[in-house]
C-alpha positions as CSV (number, residue, x, y, z in Angstrom):
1,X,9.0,-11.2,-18.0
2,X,7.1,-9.1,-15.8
3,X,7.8,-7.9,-12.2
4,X,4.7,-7.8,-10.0
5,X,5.5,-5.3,-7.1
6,X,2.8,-6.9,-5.0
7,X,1.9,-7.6,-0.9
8,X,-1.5,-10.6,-1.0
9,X,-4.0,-7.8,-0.4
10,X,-6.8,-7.4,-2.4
11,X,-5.6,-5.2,-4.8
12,X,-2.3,-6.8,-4.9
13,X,-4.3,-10.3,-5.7
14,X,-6.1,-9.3,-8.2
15,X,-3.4,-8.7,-10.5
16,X,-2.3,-11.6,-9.7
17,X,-5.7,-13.8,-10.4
18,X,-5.0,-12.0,-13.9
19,X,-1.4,-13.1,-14.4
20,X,-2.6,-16.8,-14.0
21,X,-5.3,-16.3,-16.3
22,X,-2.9,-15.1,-19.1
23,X,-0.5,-17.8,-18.4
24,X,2.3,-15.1,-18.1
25,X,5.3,-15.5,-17.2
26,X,6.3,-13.2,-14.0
27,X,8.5,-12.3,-11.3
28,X,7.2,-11.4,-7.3
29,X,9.1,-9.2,-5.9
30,X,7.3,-8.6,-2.0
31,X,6.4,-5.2,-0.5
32,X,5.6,-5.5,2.8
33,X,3.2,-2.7,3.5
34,X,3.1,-3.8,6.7
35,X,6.3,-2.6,7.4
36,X,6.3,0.3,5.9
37,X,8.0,-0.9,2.5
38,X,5.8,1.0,0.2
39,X,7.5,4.0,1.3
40,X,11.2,3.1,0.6
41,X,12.5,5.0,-2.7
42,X,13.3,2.5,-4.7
43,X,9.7,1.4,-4.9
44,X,8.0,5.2,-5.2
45,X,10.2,5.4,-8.1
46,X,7.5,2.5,-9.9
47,X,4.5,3.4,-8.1
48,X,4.6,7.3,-7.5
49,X,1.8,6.8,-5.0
50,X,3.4,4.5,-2.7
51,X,0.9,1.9,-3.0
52,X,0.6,-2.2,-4.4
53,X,0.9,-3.5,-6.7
54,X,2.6,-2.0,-9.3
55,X,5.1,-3.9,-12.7
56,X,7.5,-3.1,-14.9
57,X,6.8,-5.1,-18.2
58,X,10.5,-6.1,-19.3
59,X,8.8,-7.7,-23.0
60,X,6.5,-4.7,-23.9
61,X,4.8,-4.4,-27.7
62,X,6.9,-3.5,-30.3
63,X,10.3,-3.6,-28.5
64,X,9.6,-0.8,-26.7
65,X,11.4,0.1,-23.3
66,X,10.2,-1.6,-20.3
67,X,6.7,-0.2,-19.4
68,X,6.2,0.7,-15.7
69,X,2.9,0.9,-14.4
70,X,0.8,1.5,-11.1
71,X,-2.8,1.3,-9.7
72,X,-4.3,-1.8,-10.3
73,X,-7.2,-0.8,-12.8
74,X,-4.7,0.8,-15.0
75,X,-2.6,-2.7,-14.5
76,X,-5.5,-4.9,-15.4
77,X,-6.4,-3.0,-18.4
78,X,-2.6,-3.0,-19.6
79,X,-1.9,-6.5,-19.6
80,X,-6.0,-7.7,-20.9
81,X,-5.2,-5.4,-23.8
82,X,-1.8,-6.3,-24.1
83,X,-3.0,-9.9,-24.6
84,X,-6.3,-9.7,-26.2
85,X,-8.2,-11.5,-23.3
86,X,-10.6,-10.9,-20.6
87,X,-11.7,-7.3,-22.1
88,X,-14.5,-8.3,-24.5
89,X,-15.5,-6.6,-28.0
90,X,-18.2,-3.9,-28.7
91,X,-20.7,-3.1,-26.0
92,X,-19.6,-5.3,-23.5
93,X,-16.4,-4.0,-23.6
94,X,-17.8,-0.6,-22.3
95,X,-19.4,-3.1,-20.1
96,X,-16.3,-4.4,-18.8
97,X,-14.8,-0.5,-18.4
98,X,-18.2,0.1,-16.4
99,X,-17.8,-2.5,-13.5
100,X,-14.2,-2.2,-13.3
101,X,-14.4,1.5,-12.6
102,X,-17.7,0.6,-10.6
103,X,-15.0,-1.0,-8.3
104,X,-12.7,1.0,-8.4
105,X,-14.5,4.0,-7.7
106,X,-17.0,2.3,-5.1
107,X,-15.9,-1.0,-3.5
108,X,-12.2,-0.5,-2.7
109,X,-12.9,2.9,-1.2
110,X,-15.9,1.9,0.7
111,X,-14.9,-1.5,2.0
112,X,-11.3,-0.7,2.9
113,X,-12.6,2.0,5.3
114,X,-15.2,-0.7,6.8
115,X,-12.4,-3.1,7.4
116,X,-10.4,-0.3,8.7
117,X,-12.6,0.8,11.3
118,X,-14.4,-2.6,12.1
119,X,-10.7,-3.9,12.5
120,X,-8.4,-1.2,13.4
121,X,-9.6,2.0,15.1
122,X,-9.0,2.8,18.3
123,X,-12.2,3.3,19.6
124,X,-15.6,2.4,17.9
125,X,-17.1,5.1,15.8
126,X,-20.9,4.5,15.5
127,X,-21.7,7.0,13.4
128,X,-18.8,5.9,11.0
129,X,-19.7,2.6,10.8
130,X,-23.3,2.8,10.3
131,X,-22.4,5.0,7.1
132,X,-20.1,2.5,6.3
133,X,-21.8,-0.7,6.6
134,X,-24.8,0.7,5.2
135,X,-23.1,1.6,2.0
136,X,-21.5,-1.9,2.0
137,X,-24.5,-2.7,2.0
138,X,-26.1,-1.2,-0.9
139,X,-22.7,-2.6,-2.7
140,X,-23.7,-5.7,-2.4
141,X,-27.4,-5.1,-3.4
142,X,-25.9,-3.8,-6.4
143,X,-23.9,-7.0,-7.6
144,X,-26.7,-8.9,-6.6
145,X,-29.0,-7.7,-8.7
146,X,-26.6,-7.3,-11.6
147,X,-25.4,-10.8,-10.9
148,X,-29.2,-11.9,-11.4
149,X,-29.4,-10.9,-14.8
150,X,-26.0,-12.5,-15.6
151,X,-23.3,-14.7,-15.1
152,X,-20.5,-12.5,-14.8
153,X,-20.4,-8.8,-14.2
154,X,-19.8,-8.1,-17.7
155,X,-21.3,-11.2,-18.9
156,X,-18.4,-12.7,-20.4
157,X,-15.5,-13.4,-17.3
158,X,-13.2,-10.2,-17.5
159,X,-11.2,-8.7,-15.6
160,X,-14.3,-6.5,-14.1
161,X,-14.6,-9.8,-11.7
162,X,-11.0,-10.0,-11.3
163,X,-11.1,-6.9,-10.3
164,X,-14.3,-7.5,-7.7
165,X,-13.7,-11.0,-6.4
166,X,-10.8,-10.3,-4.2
167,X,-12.9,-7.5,-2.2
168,X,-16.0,-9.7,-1.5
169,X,-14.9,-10.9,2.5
170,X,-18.0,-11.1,4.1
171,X,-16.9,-11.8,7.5
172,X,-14.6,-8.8,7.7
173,X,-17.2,-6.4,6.6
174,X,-20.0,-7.7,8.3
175,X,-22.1,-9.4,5.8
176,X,-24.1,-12.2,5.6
177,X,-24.0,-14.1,1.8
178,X,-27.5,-15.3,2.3
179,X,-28.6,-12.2,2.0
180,X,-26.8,-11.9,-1.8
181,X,-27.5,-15.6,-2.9
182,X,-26.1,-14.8,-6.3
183,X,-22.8,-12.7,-4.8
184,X,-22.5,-16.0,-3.1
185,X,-23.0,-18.7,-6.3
186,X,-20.8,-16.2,-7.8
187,X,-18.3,-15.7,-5.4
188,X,-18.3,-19.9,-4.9
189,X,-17.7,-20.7,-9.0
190,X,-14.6,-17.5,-8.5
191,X,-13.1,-19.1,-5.4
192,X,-12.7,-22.5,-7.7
193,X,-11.1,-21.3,-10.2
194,X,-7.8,-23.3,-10.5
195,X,-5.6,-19.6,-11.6
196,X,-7.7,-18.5,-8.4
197,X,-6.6,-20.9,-6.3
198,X,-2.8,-20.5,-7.8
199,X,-2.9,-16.9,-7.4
200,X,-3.9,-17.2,-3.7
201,X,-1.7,-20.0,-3.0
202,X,0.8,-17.9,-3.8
203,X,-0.2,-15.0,-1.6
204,X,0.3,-17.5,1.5
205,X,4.1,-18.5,0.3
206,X,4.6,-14.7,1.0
207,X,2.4,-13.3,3.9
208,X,-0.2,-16.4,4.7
209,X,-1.9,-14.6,7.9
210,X,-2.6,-11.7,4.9
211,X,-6.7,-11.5,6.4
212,X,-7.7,-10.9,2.6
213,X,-6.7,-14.3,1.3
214,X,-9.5,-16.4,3.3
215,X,-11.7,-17.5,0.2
216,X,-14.4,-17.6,2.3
């Protein structure tokens, strides 16, 4: 059994999209970010950074103690190599490290901040959000044009477009999909997915006004 610390954010749902792939058997156990849960103790004792979604792994390899883990690349990696699934062999394996960490390092940090300030701030920060949106932008150029050559990130479906899917919310960040017709074919065949749709159903049985769990 597995415990999936988790609010129906993107990061938090794309662990999840992962768990229904596997067929895994697992546990929710809500942190509501929004009110400030991530920072109770209990939780920073799993996930030292005070941030979703972390899990402790009660049925690890080799009947070893439970394994607690945060950040969701390190989670996805975890339980795809745990399993054998979603990871790839030989090159595309690398492939599969490449994109995730593509996301990791580019998307989550860039489109989080667009949301933030399209959404959130205060006032409106021009030069902010020109950097912003322009680099969103770019982003999506990016997974357009890699998209183009193939049919998933990697080219087998991995956990690289687990990974990716979850952040791709047009509307929030001010982007049109006709502009990326193959982020959007792409996006379309992700959004059907029946462990998709699970995953996301069950984001809505927690928080279902969560903005990141429109599929569209």
């Amino acid at each position: 059994m597995i415990d999936l610390y988790y609010w129906p954010t993107a990061n938090g749902l794309k662990v999840g999209i992962l768990l229904e792939e596997l067929g895994l058997q697992y546990r929710i156990v809500p942190i509501n970010i929004r009110q400030g849960e991530q920072h109770d103790p209990g939780f920073l004792k799993i996930s030292a950074n005070g941030r979703i979604p972390a899990i402790v792994d009660h049925a690890p390899v080799d009947d070893i103690p439970p394994i607690t883990l945060f950040e969701p690349g390190a989670i996805l990696n975890y339980l795809a190599a745990k399993e054998g699934r979603f990871l790839s062999l030989g090159e595309k394996r690398h492939q599969v490290q490449e994109w995730l960490f593509w996301q990791v390092g580019h998307i989550t940090p860039y489109l989080s901040q667009l949301q933030h300030f399209r959404e959130k701030a205060p006032e409106q920060l021009p030069y902010a959000l020109s950097l912003l949106q322009q680099e969103a932008q770019r982003l999506y150029g990016v997974l357009d044009r890699r998209l183009s050559e193939v049919a998933y990130v990697a080219g087998e479906y991995s956990i690289a477009d687990m990974a990716i899917f979850p952040w791709i919310q047009p509307d929030r960040q001010g982007i049109d999909l006709a502009d990326y017709p193959r982020v959007r074919a792409w996006h379309k065949q992700m959004a059907a997915r029946p462990t998709v749709l699970k995953a996301y159903a069950k984001g809505r049985e927690i928080a279902a006004n969560e903005r990141s769990l429109a599929l569209v």
